[in-house]
Biopython code that builds the backbone (N, CA, C, O; Angstrom):
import numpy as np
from Bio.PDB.StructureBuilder import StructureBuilder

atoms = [
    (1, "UNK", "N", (23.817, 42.914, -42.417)),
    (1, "UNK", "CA", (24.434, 43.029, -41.123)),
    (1, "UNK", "C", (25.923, 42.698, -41.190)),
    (1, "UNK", "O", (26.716, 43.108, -40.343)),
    (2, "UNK", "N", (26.336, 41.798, -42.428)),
    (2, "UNK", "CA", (27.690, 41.159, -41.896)),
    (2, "UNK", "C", (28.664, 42.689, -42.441)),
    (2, "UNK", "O", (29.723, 42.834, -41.830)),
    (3, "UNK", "N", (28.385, 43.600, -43.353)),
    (3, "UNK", "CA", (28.663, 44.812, -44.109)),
    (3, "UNK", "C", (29.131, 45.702, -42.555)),
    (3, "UNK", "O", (30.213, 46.049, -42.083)),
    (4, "UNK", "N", (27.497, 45.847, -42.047)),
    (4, "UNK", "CA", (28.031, 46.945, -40.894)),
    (4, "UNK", "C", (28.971, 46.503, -39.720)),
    (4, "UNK", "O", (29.604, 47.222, -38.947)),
    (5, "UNK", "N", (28.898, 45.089, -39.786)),
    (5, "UNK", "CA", (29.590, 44.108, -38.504)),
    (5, "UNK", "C", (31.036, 44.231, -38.531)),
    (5, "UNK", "O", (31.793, 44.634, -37.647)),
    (6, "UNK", "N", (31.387, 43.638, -40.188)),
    (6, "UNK", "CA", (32.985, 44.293, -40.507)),
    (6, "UNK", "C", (33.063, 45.794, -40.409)),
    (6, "UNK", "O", (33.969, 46.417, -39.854)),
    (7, "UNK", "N", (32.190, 46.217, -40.909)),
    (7, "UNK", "CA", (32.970, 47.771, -40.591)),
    (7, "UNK", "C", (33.316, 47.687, -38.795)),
    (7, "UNK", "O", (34.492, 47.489, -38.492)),
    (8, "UNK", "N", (32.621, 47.790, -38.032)),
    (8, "UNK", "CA", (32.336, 47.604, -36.790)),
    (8, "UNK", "C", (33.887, 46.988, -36.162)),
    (8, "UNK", "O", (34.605, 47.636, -35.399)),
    (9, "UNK", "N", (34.114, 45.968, -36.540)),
    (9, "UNK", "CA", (35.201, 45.090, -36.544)),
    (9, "UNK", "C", (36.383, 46.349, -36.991)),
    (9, "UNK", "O", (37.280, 46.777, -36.265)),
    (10, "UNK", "N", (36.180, 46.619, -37.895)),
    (10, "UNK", "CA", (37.540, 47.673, -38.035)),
    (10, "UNK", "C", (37.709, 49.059, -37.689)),
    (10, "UNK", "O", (38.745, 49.701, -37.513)),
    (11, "UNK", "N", (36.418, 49.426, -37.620)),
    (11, "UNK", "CA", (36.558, 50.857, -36.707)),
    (11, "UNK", "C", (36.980, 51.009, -34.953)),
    (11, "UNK", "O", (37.822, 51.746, -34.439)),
    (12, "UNK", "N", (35.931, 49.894, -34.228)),
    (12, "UNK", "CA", (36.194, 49.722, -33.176)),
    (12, "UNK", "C", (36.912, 48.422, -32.374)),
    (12, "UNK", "O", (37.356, 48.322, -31.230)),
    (13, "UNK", "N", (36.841, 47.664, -33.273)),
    (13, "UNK", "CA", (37.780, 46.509, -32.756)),
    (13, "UNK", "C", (38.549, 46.908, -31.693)),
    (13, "UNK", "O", (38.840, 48.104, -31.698)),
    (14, "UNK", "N", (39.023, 46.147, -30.646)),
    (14, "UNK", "CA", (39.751, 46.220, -29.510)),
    (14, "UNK", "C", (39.770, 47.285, -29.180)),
    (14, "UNK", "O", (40.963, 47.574, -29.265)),
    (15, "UNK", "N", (39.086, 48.410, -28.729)),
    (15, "UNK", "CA", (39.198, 49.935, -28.557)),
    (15, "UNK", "C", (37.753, 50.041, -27.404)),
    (15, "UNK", "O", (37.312, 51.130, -27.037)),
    (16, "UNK", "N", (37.101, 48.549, -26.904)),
    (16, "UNK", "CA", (36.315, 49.375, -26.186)),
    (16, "UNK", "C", (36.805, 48.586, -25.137)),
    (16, "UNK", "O", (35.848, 48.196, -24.468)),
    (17, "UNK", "N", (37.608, 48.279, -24.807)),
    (17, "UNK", "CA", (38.231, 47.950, -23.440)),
    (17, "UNK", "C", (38.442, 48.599, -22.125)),
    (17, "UNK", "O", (39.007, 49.653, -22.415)),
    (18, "UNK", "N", (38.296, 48.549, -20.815)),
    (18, "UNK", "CA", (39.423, 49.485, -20.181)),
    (18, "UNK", "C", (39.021, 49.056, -19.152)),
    (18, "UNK", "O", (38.213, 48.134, -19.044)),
    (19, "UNK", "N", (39.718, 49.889, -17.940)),
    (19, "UNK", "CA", (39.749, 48.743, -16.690)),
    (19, "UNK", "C", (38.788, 49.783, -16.160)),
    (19, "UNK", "O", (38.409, 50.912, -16.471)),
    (20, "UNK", "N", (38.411, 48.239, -14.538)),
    (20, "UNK", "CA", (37.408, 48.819, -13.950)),
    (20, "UNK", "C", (37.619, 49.559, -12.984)),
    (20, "UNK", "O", (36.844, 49.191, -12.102)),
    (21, "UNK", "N", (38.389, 50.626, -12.535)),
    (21, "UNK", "CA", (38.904, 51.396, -11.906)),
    (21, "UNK", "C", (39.014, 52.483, -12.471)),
    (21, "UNK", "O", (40.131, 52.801, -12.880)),
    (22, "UNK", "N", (37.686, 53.538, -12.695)),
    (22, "UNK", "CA", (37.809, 54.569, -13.459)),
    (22, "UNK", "C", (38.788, 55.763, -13.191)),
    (22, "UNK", "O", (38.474, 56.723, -13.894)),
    (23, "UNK", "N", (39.472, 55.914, -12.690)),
    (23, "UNK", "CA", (40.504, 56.487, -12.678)),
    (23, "UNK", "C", (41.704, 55.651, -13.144)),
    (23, "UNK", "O", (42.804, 55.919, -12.659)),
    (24, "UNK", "N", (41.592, 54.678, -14.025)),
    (24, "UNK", "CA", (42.837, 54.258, -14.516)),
    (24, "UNK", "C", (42.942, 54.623, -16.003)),
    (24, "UNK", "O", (41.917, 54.043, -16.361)),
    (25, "UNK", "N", (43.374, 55.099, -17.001)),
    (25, "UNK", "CA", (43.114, 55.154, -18.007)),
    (25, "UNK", "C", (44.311, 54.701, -19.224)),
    (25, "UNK", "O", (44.331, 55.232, -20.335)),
    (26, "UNK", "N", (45.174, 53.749, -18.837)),
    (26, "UNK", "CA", (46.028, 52.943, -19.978)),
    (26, "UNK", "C", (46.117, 51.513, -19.040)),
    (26, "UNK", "O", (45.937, 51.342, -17.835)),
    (27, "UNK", "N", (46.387, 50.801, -19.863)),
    (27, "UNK", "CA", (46.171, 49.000, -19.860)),
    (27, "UNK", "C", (47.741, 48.735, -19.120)),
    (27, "UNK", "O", (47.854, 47.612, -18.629)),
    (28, "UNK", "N", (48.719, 49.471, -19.016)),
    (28, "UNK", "CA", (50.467, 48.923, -17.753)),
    (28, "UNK", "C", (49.423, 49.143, -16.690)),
    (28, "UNK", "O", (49.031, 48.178, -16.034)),
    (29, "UNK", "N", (48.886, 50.516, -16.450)),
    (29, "UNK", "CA", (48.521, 51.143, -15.339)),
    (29, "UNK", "C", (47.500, 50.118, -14.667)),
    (29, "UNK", "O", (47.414, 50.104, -13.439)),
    (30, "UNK", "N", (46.817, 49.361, -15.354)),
    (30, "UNK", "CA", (45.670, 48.446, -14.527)),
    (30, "UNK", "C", (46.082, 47.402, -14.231)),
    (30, "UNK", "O", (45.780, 46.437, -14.932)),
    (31, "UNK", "N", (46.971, 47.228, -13.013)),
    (31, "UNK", "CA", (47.091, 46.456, -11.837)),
    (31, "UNK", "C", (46.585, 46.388, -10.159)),
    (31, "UNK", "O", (45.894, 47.233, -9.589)),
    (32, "UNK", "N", (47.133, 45.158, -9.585)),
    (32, "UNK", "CA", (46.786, 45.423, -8.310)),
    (32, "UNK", "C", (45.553, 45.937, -7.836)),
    (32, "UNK", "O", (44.694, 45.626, -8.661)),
    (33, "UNK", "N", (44.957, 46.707, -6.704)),
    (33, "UNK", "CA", (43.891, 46.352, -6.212)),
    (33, "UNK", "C", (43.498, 47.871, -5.722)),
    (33, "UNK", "O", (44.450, 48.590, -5.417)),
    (34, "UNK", "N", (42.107, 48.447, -5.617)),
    (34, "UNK", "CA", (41.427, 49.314, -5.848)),
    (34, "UNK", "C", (40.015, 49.046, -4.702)),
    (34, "UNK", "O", (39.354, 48.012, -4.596)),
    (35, "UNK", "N", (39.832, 50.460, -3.866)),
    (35, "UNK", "CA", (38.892, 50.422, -3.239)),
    (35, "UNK", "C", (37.331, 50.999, -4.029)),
    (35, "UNK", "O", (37.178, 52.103, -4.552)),
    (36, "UNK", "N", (36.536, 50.154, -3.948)),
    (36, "UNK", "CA", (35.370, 50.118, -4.703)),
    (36, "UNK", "C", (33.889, 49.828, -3.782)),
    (36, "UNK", "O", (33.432, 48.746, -3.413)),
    (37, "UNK", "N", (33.347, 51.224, -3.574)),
    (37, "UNK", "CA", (32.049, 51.510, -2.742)),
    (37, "UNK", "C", (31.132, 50.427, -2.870)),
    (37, "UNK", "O", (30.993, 49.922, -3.984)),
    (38, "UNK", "N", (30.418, 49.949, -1.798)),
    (38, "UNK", "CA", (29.024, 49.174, -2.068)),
    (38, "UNK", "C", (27.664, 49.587, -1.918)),
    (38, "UNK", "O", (27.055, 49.689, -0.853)),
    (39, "UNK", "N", (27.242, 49.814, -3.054)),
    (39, "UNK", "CA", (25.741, 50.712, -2.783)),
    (39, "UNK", "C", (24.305, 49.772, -2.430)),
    (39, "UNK", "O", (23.455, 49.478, -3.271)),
    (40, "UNK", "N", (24.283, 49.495, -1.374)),
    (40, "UNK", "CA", (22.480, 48.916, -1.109)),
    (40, "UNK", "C", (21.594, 49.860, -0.857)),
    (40, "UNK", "O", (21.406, 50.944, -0.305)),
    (41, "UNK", "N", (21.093, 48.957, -1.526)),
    (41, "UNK", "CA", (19.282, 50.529, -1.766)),
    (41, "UNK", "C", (18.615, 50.321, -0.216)),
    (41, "UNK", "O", (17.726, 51.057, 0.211)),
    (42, "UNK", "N", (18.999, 49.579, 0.287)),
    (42, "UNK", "CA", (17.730, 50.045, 1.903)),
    (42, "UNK", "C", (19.254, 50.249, 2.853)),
    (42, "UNK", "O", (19.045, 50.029, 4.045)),
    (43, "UNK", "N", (20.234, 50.499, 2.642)),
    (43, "UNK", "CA", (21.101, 51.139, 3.435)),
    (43, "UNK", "C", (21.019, 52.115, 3.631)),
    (43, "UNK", "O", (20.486, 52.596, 2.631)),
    (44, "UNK", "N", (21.253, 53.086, 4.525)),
    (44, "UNK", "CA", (21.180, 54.495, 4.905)),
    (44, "UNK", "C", (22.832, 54.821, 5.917)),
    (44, "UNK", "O", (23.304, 54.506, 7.010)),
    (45, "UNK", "N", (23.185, 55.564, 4.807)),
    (45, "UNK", "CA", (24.827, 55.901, 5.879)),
    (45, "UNK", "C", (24.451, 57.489, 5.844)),
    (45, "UNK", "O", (24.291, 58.195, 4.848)),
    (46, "UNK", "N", (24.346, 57.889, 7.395)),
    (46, "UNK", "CA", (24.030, 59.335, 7.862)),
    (46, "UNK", "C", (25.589, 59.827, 8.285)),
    (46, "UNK", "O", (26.266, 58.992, 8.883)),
    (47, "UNK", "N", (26.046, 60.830, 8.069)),
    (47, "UNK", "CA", (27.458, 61.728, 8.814)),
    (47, "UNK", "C", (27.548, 62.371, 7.592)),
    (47, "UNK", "O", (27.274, 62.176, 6.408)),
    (48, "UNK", "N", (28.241, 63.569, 8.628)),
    (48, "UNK", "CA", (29.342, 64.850, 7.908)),
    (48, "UNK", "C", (30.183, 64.204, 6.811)),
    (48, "UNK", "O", (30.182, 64.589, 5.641)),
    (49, "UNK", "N", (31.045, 62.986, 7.387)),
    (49, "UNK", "CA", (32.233, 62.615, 6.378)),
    (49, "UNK", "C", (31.499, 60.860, 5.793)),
    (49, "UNK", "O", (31.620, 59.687, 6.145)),
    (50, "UNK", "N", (30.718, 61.659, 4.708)),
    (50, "UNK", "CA", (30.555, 60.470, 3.812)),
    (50, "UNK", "C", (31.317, 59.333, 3.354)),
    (50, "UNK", "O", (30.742, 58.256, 3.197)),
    (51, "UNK", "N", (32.708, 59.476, 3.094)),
    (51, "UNK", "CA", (33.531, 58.661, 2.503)),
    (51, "UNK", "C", (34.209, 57.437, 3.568)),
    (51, "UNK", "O", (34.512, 56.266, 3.340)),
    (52, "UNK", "N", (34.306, 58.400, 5.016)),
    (52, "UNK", "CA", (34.404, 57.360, 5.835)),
    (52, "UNK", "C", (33.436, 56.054, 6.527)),
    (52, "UNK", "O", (33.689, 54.901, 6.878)),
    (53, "UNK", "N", (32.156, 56.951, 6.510)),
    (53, "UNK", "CA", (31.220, 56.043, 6.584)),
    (53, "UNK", "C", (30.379, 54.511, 5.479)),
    (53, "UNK", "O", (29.746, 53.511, 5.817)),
    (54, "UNK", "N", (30.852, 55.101, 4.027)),
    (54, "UNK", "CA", (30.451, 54.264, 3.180)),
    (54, "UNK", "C", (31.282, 52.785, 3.381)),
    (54, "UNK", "O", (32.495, 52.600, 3.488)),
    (55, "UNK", "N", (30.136, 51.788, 3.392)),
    (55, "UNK", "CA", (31.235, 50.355, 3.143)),
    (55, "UNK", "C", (31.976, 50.640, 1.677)),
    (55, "UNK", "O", (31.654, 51.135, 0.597)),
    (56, "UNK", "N", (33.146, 50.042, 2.270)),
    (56, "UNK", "CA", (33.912, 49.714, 0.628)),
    (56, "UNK", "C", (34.533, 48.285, 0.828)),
    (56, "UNK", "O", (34.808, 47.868, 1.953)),
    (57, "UNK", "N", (34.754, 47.505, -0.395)),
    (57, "UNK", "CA", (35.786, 46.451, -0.307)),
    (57, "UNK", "C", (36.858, 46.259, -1.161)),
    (57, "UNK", "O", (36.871, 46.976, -2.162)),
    (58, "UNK", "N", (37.756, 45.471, -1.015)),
    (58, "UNK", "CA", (39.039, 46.105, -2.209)),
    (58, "UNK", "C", (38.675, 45.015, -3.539)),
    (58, "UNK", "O", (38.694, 43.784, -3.512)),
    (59, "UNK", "N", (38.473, 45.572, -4.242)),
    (59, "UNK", "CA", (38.485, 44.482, -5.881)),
    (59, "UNK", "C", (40.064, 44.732, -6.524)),
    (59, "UNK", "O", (40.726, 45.669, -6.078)),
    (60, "UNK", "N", (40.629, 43.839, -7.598)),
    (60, "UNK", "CA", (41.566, 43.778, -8.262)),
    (60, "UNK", "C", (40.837, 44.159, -9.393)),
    (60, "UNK", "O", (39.730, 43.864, -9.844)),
    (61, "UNK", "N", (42.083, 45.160, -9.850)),
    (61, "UNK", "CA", (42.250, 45.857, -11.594)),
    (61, "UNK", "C", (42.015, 45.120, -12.705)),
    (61, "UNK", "O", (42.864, 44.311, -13.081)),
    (62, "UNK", "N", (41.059, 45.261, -13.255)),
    (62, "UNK", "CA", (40.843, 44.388, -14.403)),
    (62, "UNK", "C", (40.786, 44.991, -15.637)),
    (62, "UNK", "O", (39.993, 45.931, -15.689)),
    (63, "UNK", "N", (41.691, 44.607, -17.162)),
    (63, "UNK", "CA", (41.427, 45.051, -17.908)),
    (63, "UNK", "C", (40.315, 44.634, -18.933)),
    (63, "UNK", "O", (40.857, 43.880, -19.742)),
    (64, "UNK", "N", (39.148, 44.783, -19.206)),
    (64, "UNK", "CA", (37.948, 43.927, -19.978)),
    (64, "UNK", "C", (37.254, 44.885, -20.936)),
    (64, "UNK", "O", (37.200, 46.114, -20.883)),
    (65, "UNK", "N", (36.590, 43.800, -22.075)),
    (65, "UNK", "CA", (35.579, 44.610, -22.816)),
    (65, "UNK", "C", (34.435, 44.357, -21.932)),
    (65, "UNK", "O", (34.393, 43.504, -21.046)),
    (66, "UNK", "N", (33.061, 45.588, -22.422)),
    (66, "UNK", "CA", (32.283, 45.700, -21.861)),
    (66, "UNK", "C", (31.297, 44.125, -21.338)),
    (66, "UNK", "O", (31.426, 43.046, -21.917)),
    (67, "UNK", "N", (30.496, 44.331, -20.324)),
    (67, "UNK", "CA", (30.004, 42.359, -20.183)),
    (67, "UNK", "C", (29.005, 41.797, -21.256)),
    (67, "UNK", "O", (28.837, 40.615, -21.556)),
    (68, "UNK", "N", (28.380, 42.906, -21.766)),
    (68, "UNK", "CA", (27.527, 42.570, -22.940)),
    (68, "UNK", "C", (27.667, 42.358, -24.799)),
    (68, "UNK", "O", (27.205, 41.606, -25.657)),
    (69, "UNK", "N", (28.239, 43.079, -24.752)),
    (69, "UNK", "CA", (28.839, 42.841, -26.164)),
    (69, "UNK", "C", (30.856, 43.129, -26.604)),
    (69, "UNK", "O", (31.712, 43.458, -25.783)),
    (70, "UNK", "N", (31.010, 42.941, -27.666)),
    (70, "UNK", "CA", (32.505, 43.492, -27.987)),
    (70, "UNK", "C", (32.259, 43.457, -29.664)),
    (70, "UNK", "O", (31.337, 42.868, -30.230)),
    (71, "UNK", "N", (33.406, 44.301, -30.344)),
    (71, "UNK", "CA", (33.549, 44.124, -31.667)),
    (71, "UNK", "C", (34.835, 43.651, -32.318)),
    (71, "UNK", "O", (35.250, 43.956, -33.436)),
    (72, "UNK", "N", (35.523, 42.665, -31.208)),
    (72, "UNK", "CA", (36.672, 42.429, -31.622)),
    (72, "UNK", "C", (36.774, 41.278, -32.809)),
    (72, "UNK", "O", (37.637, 41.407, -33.678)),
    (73, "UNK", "N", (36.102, 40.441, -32.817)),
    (73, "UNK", "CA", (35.921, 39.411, -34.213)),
    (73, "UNK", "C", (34.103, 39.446, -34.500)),
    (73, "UNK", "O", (33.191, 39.338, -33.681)),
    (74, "UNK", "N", (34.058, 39.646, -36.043)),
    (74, "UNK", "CA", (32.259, 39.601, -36.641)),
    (74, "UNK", "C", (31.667, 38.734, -36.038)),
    (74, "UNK", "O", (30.648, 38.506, -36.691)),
    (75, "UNK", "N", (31.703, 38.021, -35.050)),
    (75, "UNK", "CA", (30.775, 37.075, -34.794)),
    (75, "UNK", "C", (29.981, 38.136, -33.458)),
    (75, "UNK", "O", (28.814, 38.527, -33.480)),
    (76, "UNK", "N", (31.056, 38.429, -32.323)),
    (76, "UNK", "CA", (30.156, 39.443, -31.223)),
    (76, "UNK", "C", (30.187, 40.548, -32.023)),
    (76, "UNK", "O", (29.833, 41.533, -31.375)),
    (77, "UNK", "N", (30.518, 40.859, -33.394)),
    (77, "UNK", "CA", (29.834, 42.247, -33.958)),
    (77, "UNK", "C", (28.265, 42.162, -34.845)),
    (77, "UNK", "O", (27.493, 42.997, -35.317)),
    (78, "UNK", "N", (28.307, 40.847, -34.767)),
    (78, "UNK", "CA", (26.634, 40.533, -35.481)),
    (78, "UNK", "C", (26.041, 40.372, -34.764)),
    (78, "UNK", "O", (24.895, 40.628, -35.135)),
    (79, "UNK", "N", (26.095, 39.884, -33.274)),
    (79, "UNK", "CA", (25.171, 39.975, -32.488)),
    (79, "UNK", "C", (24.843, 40.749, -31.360)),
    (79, "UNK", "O", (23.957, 40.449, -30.560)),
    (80, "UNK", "N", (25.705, 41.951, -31.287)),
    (80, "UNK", "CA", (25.662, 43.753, -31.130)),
    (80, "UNK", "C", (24.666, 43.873, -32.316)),
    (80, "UNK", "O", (23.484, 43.948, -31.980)),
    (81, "UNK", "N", (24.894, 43.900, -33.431)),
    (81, "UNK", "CA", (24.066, 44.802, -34.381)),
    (81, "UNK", "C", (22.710, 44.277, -34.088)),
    (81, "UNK", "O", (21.765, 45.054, -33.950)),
    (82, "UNK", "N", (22.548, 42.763, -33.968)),
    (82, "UNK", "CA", (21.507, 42.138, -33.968)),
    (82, "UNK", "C", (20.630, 43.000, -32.969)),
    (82, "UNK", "O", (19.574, 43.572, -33.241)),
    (83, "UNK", "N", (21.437, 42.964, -31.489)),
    (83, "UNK", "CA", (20.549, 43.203, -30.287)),
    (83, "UNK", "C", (20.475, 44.580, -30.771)),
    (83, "UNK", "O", (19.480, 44.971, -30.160)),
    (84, "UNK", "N", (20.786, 45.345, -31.311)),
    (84, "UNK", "CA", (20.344, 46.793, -31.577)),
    (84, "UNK", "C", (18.986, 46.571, -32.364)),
    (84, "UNK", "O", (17.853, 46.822, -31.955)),
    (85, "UNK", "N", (19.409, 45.975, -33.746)),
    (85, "UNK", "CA", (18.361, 46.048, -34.452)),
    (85, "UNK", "C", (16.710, 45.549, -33.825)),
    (85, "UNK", "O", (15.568, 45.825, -34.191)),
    (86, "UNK", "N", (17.186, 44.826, -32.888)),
    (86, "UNK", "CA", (15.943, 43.879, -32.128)),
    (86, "UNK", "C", (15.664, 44.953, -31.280)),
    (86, "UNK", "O", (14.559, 44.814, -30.756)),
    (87, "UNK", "N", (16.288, 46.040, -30.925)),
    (87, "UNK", "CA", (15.362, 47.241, -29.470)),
    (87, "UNK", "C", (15.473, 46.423, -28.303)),
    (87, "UNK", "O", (15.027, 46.833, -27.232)),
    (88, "UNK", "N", (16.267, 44.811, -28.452)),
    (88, "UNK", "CA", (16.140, 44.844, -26.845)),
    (88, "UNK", "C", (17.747, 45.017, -26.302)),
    (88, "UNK", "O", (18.841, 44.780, -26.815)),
    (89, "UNK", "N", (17.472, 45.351, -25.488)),
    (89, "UNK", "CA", (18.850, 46.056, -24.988)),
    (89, "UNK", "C", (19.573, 46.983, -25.674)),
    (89, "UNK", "O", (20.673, 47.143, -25.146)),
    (90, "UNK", "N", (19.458, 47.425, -26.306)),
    (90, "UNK", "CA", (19.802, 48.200, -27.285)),
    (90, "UNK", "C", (20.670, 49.305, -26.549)),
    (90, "UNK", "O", (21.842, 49.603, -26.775)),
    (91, "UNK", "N", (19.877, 49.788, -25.697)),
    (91, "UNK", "CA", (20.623, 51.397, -25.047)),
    (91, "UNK", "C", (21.765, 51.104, -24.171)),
    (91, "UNK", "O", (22.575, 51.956, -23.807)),
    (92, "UNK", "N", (21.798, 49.600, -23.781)),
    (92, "UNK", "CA", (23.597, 49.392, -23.089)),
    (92, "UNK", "C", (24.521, 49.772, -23.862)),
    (92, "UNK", "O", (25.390, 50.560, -23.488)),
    (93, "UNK", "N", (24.454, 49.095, -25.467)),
    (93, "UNK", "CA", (25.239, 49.434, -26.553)),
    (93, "UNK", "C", (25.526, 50.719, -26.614)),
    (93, "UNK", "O", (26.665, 51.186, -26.600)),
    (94, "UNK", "N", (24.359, 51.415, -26.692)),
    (94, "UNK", "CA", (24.450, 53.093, -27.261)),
    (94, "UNK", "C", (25.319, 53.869, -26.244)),
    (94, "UNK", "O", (26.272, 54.574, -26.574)),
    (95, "UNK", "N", (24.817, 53.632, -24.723)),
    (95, "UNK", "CA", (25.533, 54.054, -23.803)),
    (95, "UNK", "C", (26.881, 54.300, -23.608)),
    (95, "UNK", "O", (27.477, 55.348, -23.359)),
    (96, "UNK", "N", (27.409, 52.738, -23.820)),
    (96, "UNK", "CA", (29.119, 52.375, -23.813)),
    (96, "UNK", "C", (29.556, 52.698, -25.389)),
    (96, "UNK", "O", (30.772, 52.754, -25.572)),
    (97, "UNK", "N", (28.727, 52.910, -26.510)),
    (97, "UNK", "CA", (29.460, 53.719, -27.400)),
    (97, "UNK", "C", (29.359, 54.929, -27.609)),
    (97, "UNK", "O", (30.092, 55.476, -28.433)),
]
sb = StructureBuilder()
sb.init_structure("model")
sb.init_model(0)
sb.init_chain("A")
sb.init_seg("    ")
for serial, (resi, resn, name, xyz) in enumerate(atoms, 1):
    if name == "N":
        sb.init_residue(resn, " ", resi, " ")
    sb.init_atom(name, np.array(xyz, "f"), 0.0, 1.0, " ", f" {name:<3s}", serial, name[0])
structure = sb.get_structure()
């Protein structure tokens, strides 16, 4: 594991970052504050103009690695490989890579 962990470490190191405002896509650009929908499952918003009706609240721009793993130093790259190799959680990883 520590073989694929360094590789891991140098292929993707600091590269899975980015902010949470998907329309932002470089790290100057992620500042200040961003309107961000709230989805509840027993809510029901009925109308023509969807966008006005949805709650939203404003969050601030954040630049972050993903909340579950990173490969920026072998230590969160051994225990990415780990949780892969273990099948649990596994498909968050696969997803965000």
């Amino acid at each position: 594991m520590f073989i694929f962990a360094s590789f891991g470490v140098q292929i993707v190191g600091g590269k899975l970052a980015a902010c949470n405002d998907p329309t932002i896509t470089t790290r100057d650009n992620c500042t200040g504050l961003f309107e961000q929908k709230i989805f509840v499952t027993r809510m029901e918003v009925y109308g023509k103009n969807d966008e006005a009706l949805h709650p939203k609240i404003l969050v601030p721009r954040v630049w972050t690695n993903p909340r579950n793993f990173n490969f920026d130093h072998i230590g969160n790259a051994m225990l990415a490989l780990f949780e892969t190799l273990s099948y649990k959680g596994w498909n968050v990883i696969r997803d965000i890579l």
